[in-house]
Backbone as CSV, one residue per row, in Angstrom:
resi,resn,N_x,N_y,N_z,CA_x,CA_y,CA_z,C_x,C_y,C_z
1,UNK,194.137,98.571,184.239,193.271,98.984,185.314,191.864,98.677,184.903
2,UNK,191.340,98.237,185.919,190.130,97.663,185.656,189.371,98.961,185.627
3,UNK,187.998,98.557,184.474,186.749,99.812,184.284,185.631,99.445,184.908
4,UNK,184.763,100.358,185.977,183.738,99.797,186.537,182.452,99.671,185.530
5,UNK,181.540,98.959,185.620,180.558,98.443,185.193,179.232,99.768,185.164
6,UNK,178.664,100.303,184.101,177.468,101.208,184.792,176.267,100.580,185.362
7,UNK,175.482,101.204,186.161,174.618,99.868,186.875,173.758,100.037,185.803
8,UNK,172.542,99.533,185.282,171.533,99.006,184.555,170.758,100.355,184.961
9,UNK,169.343,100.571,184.229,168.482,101.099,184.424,167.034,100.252,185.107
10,UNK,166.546,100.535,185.674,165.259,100.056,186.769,164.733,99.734,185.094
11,UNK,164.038,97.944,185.168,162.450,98.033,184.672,161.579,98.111,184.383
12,UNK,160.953,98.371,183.014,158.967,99.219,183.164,158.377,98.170,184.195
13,UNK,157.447,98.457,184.801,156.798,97.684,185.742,155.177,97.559,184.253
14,UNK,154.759,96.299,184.153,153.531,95.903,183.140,152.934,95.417,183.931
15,UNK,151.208,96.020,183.800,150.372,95.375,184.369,149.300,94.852,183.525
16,UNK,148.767,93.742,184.022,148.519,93.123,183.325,146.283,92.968,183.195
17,UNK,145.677,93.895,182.655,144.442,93.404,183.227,143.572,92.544,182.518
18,UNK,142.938,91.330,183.273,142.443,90.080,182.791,140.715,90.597,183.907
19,UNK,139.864,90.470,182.565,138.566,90.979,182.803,137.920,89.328,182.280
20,UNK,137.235,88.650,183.755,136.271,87.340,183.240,134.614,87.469,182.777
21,UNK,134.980,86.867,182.351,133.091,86.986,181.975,132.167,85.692,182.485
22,UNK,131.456,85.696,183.566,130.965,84.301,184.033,129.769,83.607,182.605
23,UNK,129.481,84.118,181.940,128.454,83.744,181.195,128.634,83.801,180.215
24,UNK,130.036,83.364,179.841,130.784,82.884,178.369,130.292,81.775,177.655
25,UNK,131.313,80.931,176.777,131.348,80.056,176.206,130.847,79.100,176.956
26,UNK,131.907,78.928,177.996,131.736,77.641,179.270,131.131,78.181,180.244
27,UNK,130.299,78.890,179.934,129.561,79.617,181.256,127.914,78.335,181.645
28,UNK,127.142,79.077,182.447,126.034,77.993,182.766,124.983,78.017,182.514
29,UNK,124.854,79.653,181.442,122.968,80.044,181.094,122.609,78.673,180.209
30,UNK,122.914,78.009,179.229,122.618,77.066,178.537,122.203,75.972,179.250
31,UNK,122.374,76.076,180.537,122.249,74.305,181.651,120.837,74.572,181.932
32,UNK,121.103,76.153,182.390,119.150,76.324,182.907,117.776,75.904,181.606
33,UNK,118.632,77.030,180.216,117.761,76.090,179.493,117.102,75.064,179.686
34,UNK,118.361,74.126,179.051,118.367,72.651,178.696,117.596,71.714,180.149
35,UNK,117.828,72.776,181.331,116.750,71.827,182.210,115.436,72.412,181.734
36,UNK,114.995,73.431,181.427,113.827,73.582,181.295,113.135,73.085,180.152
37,UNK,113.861,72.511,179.152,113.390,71.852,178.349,113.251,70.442,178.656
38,UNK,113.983,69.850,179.191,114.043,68.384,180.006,112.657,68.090,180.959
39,UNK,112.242,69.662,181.750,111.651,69.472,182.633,110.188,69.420,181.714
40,UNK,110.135,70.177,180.703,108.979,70.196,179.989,108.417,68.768,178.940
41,UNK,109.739,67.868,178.586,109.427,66.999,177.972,109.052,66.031,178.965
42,UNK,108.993,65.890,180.670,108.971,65.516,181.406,107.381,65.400,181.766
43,UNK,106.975,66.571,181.717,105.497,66.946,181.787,104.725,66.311,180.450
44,UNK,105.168,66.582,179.629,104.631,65.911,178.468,104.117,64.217,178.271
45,UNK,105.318,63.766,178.538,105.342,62.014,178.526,104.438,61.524,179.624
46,UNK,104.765,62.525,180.581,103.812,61.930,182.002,102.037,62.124,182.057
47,UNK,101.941,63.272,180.893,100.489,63.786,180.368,99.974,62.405,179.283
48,UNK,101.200,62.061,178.573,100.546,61.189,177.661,100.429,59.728,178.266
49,UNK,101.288,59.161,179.383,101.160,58.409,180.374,99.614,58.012,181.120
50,UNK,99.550,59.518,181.536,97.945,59.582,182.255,97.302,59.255,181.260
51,UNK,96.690,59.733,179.745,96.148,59.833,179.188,95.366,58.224,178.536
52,UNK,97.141,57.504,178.794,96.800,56.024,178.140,96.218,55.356,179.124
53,UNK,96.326,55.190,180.624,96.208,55.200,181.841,94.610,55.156,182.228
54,UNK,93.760,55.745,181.977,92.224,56.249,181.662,91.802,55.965,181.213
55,UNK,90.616,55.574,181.468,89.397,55.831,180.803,88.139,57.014,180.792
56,UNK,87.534,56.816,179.680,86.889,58.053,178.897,85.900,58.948,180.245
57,UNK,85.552,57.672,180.855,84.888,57.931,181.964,85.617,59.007,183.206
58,UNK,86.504,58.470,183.424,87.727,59.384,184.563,88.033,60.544,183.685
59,UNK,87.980,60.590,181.976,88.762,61.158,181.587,87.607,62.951,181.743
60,UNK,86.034,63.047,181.507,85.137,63.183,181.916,85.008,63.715,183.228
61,UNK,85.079,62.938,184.289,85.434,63.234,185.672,86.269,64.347,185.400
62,UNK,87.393,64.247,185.449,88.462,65.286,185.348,88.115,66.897,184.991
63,UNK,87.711,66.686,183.795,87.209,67.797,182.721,86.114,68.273,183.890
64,UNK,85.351,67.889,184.294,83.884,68.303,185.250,84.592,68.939,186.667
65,UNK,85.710,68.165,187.328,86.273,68.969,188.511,86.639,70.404,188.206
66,UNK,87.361,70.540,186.883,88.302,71.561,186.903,87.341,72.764,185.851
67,UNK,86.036,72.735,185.845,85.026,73.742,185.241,83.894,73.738,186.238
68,UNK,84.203,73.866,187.701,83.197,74.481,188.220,82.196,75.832,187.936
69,UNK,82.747,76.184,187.068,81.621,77.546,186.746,80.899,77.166,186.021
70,UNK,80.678,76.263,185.388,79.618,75.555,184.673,78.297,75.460,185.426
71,UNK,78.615,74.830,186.873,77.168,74.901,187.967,76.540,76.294,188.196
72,UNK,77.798,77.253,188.423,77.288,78.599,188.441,76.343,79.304,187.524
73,UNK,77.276,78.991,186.232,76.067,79.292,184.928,74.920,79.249,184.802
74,UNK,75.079,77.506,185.758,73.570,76.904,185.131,72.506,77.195,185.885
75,UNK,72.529,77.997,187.362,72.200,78.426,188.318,71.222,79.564,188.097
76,UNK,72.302,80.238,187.414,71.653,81.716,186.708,70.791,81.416,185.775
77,UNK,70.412,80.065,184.621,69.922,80.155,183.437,68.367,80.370,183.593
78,UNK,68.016,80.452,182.368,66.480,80.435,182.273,66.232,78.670,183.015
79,UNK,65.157,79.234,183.933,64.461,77.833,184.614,65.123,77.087,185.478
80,UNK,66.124,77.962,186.245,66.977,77.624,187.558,66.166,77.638,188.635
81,UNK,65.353,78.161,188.843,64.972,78.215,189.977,64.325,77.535,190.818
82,UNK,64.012,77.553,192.240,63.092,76.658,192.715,62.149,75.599,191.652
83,UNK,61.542,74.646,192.154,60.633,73.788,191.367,61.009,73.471,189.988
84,UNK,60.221,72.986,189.121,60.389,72.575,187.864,59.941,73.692,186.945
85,UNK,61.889,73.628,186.523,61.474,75.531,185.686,61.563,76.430,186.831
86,UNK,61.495,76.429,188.042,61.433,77.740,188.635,60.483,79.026,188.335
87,UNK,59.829,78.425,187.791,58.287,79.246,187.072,59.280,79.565,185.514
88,UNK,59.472,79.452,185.189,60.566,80.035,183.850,60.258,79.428,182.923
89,UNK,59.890,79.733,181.625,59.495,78.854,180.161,60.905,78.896,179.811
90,UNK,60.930,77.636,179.162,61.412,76.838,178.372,62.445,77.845,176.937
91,UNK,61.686,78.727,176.417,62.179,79.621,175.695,62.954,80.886,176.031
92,UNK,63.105,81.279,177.143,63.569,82.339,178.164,64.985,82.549,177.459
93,UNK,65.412,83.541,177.881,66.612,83.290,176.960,68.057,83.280,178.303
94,UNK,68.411,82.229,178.114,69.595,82.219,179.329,70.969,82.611,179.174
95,UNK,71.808,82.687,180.132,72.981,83.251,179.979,74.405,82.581,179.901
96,UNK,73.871,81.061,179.287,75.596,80.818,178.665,76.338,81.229,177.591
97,UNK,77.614,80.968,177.827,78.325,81.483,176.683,78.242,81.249,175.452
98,UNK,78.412,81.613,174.299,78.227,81.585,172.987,76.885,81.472,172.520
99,UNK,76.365,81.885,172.584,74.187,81.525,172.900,74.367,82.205,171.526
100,UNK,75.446,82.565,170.725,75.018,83.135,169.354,73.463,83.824,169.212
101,UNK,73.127,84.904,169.494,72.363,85.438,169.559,70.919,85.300,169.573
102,UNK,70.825,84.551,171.098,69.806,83.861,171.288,68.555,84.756,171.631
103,UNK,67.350,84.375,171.006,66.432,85.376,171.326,64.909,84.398,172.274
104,UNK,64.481,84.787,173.019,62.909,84.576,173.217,62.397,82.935,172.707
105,UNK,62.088,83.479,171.704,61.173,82.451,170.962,61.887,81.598,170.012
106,UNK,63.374,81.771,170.049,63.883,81.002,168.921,64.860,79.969,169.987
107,UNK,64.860,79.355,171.290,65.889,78.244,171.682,65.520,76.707,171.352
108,UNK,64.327,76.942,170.415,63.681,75.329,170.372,64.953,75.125,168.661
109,UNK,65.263,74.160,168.466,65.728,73.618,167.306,64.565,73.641,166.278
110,UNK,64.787,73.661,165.233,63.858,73.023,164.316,63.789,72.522,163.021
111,UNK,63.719,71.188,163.022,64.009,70.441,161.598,63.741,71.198,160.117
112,UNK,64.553,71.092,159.362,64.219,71.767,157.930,62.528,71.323,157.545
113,UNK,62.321,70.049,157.859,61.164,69.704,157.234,60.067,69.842,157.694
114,UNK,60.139,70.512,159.245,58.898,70.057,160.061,57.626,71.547,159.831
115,UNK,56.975,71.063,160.214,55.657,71.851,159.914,55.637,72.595,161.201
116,UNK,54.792,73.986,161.052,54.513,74.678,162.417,55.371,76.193,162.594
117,UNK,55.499,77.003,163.073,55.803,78.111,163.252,57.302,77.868,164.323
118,UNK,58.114,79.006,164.645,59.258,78.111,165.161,59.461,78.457,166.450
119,UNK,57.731,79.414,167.583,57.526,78.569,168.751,57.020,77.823,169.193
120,UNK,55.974,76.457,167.754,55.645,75.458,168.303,56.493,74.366,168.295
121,UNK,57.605,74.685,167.396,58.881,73.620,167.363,58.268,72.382,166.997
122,UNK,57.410,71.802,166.219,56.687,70.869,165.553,58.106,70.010,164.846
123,UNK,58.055,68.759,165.078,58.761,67.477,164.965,58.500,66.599,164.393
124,UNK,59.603,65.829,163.547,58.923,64.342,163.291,58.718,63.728,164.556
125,UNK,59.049,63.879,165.181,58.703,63.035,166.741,57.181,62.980,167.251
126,UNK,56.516,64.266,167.169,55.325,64.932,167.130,54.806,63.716,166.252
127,UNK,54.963,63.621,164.715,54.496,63.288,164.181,53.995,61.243,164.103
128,UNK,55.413,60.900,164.200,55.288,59.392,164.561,54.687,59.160,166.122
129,UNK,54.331,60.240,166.722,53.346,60.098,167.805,52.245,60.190,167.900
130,UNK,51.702,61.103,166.600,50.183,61.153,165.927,50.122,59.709,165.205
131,UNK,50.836,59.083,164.851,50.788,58.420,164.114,50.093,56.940,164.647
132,UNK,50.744,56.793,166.118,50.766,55.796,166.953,49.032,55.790,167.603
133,UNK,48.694,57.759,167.814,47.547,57.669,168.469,46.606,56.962,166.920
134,UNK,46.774,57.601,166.002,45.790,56.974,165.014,45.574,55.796,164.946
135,UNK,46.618,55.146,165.247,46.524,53.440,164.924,45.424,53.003,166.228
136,UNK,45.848,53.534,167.210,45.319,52.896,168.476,43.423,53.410,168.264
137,UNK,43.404,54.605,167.991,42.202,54.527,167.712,41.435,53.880,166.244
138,UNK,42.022,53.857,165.450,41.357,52.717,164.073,41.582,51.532,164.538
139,UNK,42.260,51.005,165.330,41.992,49.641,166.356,40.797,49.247,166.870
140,UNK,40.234,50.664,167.642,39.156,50.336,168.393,38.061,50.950,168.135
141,UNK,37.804,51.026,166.583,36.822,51.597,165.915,35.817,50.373,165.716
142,UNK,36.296,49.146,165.327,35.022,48.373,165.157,35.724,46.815,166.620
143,UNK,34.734,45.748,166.312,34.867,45.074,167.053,35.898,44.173,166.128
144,UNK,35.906,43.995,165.302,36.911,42.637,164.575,37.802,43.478,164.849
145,UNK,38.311,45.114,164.074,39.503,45.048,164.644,40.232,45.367,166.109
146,UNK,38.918,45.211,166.876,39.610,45.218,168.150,39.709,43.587,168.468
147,UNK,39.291,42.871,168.019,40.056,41.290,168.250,41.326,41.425,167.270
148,UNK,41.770,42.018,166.279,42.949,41.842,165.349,44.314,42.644,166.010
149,UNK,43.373,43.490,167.575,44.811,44.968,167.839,45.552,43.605,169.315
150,UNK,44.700,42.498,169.568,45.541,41.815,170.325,46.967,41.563,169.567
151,UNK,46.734,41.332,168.247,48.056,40.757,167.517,49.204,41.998,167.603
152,UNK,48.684,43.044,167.894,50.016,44.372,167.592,50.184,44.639,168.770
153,UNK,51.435,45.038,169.153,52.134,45.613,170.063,53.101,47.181,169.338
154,UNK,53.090,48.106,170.181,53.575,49.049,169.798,54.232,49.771,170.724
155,UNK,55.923,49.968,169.827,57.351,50.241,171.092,57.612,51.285,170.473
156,UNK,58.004,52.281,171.377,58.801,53.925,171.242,60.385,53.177,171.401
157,UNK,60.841,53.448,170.022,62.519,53.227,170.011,63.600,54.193,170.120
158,UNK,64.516,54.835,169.923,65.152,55.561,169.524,65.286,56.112,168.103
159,UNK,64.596,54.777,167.121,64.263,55.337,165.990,63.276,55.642,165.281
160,UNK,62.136,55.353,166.295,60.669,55.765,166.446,60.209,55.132,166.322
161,UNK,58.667,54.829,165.989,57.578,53.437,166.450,57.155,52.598,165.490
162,UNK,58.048,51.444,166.728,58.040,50.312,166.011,56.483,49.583,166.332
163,UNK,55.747,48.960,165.306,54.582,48.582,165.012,54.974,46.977,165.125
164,UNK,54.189,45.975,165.653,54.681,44.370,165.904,53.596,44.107,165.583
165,UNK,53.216,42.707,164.523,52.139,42.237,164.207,52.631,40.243,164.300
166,UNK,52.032,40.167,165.448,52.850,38.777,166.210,52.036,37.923,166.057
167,UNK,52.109,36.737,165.722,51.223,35.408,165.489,51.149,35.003,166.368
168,UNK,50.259,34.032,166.579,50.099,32.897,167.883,49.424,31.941,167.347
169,UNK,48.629,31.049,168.715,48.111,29.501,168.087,46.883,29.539,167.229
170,UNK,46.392,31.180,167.567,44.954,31.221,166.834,44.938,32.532,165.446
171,UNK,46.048,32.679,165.341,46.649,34.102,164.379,48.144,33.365,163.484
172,UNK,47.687,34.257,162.524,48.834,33.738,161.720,48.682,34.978,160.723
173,UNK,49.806,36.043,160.329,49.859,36.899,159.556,49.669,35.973,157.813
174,UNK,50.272,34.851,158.113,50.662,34.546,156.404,50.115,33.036,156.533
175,UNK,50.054,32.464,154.777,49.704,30.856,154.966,51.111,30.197,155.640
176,UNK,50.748,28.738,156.101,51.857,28.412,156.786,53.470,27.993,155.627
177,UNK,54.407,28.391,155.998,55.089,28.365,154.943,55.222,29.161,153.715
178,UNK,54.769,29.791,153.747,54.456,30.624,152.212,54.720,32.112,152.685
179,UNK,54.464,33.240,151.516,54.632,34.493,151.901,53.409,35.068,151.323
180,UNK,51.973,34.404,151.597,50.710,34.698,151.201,49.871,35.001,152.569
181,UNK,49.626,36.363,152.467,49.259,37.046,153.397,47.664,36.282,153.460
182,UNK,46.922,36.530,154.929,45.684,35.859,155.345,45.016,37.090,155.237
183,UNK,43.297,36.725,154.895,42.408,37.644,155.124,42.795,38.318,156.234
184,UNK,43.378,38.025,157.428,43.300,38.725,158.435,44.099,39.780,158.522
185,UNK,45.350,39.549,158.077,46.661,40.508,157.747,46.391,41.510,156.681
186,UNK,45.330,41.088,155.610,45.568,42.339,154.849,44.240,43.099,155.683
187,UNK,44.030,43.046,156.578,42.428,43.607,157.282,43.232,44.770,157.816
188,UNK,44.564,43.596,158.775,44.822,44.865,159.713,45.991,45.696,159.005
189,UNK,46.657,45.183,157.837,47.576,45.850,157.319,46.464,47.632,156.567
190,UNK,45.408,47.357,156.329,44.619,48.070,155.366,44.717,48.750,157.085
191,UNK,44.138,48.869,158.164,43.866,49.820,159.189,45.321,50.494,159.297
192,UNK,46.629,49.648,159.694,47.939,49.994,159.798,48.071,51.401,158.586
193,UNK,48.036,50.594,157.444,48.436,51.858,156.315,47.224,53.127,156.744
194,UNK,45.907,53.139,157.311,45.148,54.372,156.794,45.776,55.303,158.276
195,UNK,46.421,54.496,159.161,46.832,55.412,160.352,48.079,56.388,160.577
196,UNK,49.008,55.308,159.636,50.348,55.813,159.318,50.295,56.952,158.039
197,UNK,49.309,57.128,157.594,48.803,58.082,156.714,49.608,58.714,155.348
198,UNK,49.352,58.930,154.592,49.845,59.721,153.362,51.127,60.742,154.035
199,UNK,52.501,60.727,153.534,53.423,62.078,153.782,54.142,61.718,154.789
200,UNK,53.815,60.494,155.709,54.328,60.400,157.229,56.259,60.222,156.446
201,UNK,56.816,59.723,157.935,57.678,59.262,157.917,58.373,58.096,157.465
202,UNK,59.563,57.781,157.145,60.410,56.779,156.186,59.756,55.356,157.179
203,UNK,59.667,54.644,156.483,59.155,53.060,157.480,60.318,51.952,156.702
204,UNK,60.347,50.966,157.680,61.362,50.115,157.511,60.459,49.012,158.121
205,UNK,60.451,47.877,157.130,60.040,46.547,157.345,60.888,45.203,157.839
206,UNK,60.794,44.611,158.539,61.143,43.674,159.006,60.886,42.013,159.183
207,UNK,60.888,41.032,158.472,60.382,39.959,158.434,60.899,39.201,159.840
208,UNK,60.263,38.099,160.831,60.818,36.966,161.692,59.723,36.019,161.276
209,UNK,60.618,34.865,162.075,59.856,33.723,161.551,60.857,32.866,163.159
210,UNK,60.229,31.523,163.437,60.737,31.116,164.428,61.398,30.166,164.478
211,UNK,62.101,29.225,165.007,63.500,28.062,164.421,62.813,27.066,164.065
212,UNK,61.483,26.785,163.472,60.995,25.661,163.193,61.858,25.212,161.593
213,UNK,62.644,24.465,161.704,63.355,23.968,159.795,62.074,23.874,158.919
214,UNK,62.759,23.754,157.677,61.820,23.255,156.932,61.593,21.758,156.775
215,UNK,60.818,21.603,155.723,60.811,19.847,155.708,61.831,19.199,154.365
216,UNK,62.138,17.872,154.743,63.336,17.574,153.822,62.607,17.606,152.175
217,UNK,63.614,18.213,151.306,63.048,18.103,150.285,62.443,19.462,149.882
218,UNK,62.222,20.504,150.815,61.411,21.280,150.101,62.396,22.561,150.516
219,UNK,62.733,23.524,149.011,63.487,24.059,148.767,63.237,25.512,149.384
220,UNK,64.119,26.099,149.988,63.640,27.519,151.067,64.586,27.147,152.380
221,UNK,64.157,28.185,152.912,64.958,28.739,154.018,64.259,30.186,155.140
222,UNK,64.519,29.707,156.493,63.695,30.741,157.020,64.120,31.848,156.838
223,UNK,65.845,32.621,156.176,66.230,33.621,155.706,65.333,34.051,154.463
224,UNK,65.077,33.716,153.537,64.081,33.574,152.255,62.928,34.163,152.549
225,UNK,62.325,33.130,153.734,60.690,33.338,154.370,60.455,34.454,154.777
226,UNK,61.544,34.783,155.717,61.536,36.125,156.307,61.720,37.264,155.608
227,UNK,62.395,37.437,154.825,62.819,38.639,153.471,61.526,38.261,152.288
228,UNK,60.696,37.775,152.165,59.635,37.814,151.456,58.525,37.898,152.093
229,UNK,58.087,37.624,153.321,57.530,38.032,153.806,57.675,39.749,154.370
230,UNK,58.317,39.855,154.648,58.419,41.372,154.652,58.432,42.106,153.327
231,UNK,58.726,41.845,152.430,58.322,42.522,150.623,57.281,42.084,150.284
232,UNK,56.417,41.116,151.038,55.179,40.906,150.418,53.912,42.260,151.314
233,UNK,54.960,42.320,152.821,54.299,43.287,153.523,54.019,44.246,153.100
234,UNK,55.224,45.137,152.351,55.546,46.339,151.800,54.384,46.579,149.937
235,UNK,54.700,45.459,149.539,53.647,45.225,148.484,52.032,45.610,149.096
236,UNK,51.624,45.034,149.794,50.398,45.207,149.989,49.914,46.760,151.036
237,UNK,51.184,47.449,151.603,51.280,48.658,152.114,51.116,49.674,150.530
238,UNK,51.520,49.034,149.634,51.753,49.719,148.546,49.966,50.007,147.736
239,UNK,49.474,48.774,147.734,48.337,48.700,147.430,47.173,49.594,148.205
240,UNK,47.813,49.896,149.293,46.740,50.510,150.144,47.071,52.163,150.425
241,UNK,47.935,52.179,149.010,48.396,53.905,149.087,49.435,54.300,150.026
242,UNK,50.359,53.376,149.902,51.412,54.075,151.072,52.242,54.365,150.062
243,UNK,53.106,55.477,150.159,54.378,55.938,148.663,55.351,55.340,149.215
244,UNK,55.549,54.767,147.886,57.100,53.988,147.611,58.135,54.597,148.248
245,UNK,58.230,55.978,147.979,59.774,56.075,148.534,59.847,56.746,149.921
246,UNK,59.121,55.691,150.873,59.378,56.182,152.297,59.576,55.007,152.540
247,UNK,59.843,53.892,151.551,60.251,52.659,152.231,61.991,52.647,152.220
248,UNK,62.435,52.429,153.019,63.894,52.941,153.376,64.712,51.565,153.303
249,UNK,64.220,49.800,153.580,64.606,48.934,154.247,63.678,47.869,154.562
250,UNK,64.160,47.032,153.662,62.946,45.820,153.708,64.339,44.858,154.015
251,UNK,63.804,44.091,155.085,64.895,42.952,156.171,64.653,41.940,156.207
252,UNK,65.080,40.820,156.117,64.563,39.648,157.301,65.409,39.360,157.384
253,UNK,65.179,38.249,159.314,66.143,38.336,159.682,66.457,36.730,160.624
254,UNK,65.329,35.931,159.730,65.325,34.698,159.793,64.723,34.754,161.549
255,UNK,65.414,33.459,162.184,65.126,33.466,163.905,66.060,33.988,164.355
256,UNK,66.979,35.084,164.040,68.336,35.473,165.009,67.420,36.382,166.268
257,UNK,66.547,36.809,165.879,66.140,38.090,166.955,64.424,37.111,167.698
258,UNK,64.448,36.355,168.282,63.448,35.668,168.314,62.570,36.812,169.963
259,UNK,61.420,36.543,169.763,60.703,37.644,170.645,60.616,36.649,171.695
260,UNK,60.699,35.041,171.994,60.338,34.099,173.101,61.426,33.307,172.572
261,UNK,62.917,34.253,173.530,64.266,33.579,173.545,64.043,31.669,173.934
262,UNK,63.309,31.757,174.977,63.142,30.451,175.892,62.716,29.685,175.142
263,UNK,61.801,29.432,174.279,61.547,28.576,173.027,61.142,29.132,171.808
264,UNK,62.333,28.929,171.037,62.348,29.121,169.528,61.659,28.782,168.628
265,UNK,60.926,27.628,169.010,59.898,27.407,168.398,58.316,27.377,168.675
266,UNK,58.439,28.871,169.514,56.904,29.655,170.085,56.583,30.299,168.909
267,UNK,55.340,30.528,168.133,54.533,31.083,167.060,54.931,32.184,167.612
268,UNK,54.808,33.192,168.660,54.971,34.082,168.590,56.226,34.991,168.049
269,UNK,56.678,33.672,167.927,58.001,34.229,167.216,58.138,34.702,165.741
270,UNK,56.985,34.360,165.009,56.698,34.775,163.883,55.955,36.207,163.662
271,UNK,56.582,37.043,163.714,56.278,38.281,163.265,56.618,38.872,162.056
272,UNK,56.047,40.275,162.152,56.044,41.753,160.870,56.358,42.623,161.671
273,UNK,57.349,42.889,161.832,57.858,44.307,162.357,57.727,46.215,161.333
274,UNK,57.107,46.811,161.320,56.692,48.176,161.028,57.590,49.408,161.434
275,UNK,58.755,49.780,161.313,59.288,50.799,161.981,58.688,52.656,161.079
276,UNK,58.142,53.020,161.821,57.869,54.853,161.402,58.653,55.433,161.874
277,UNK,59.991,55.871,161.056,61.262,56.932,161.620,60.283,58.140,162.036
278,UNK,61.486,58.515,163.045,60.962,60.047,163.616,61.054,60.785,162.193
């Protein structure tokens, strides 16, 4: 006889819980990064792009658009105002930034060496400008050397005043050919030295001469002529009490710098150039 079967027992029922995390391993915070670093090396290359792109001039421009408060500043400063100065001295004390503790009487600069208190702000500039009036008046102290001040000309440079002692058809600083100064040159060199005075400023000499060659056979060169003529200058500056060590630069410079481009072989092209640094 057959035995029935017992039925089974039911199942555990398992559940199963699966918790994601969007911002895992393979998640996407790392993409935003990596663009923002992309986007920044982006800005970069395109900055150094512009940069090569320009010039100093635009580059300038630029810098000036994007600091408008600069006009504002300057609006407010000492001597903004109406007219020249706006009635306002020069020493006033104004209101830009970093003025490191600017006072009254102290906005003038003032050279270590210069003479004067430091609200007359006294200059070598001052000085190679006294220097210039002296000459002009020991020029026109007697009558010869007011026929000798036709030969000088006198230029405000950037590196201060230059003194020109220029030949022509009836003047000649030196014998012809030689580096032997004429009665006339040491006349006006003796007025030159008493104007430029004892203590002044560093001077620098300069020899020209004009494209005339020499003659065959005779040994020299207008490079030669010109550089001894200017040490013969300095020699006889020496004689007349000028101190040695304000001579900074004794030159010549043959005909490269000729004063009458159009013909090179104009006398006037033969000069002594005098420079009095500021």
């Amino acid at each position: 006889m057959a035995t029935k079967k017992k039925p089974e027992p039911p199942r555990p029922i398992i559940v199963k819980k699966i918790t994601m995390v969007a911002a895992g391993h393979h998640g996407g915070a790392w993409k935003v990064a990596y663009a923002d670093f992309v986007t920044a090396m982006m800005a970069f290359f395109l900055l150094l792009w512009i940069l090569g792109a320009t010039t100093e001039k635009q580059w300038r421009g630029i810098a000036d658009y994007f600091t408008p408060t600069l006009v504002k500043t300057k609006q407010g400063s000492a001597g903004s105002g109406q007219g020249v100065l706006g009635g306002a001295s020069l020493t006033q004390v104004d209101n830009y930034p970093f003025k490191a503790g600017q006072t009254g009487t102290k906005t003038l600069t003032i050279p270590r060496d210069a003479t004067g208190g430091p609200k007359e702000g006294a200059s070598k500039i001052r000085r190679s400008s006294r220097a210039k009036e002296a000459l002009e008046k020991k020029l026109a102290s007697t009558e010869r050397l007011r026929r000798l001040a036709r030969q000088v000309r006198m230029v405000d440079t950037t590196q201060g005043v230059r003194i020109d002692m220029v030949d022509d058809a009836d003047f000649s600083m030196f014998r012809l050919g030689t580096t032997i100064l004429t009665p006339q040159a040491v006349e006006l060199l003796a007025a030159i030295s008493q104007a430029i005075g004892p203590g002044g400023g560093a001077l620098t000499i300069r020899g020209h001469t004009d494209a005339l060659p020499y003659r065959e056979g005779v040994p020299g060169n207008n490079w030669s002529l010109s550089a001894g003529r200017a040490e013969a200058t300095r020699q006889q500056l020496l004689r007349n009490d000028v101190e040695s060590a304000r001579f900074r630069r004794i030159e010549g410079v043959a005909d490269t710098e000729l004063l009458i481009p159009a013909d090179p072989h104009d006398p006037r092209n033969r000069r002594i150039s005098i420079t009095l640094a500021n």
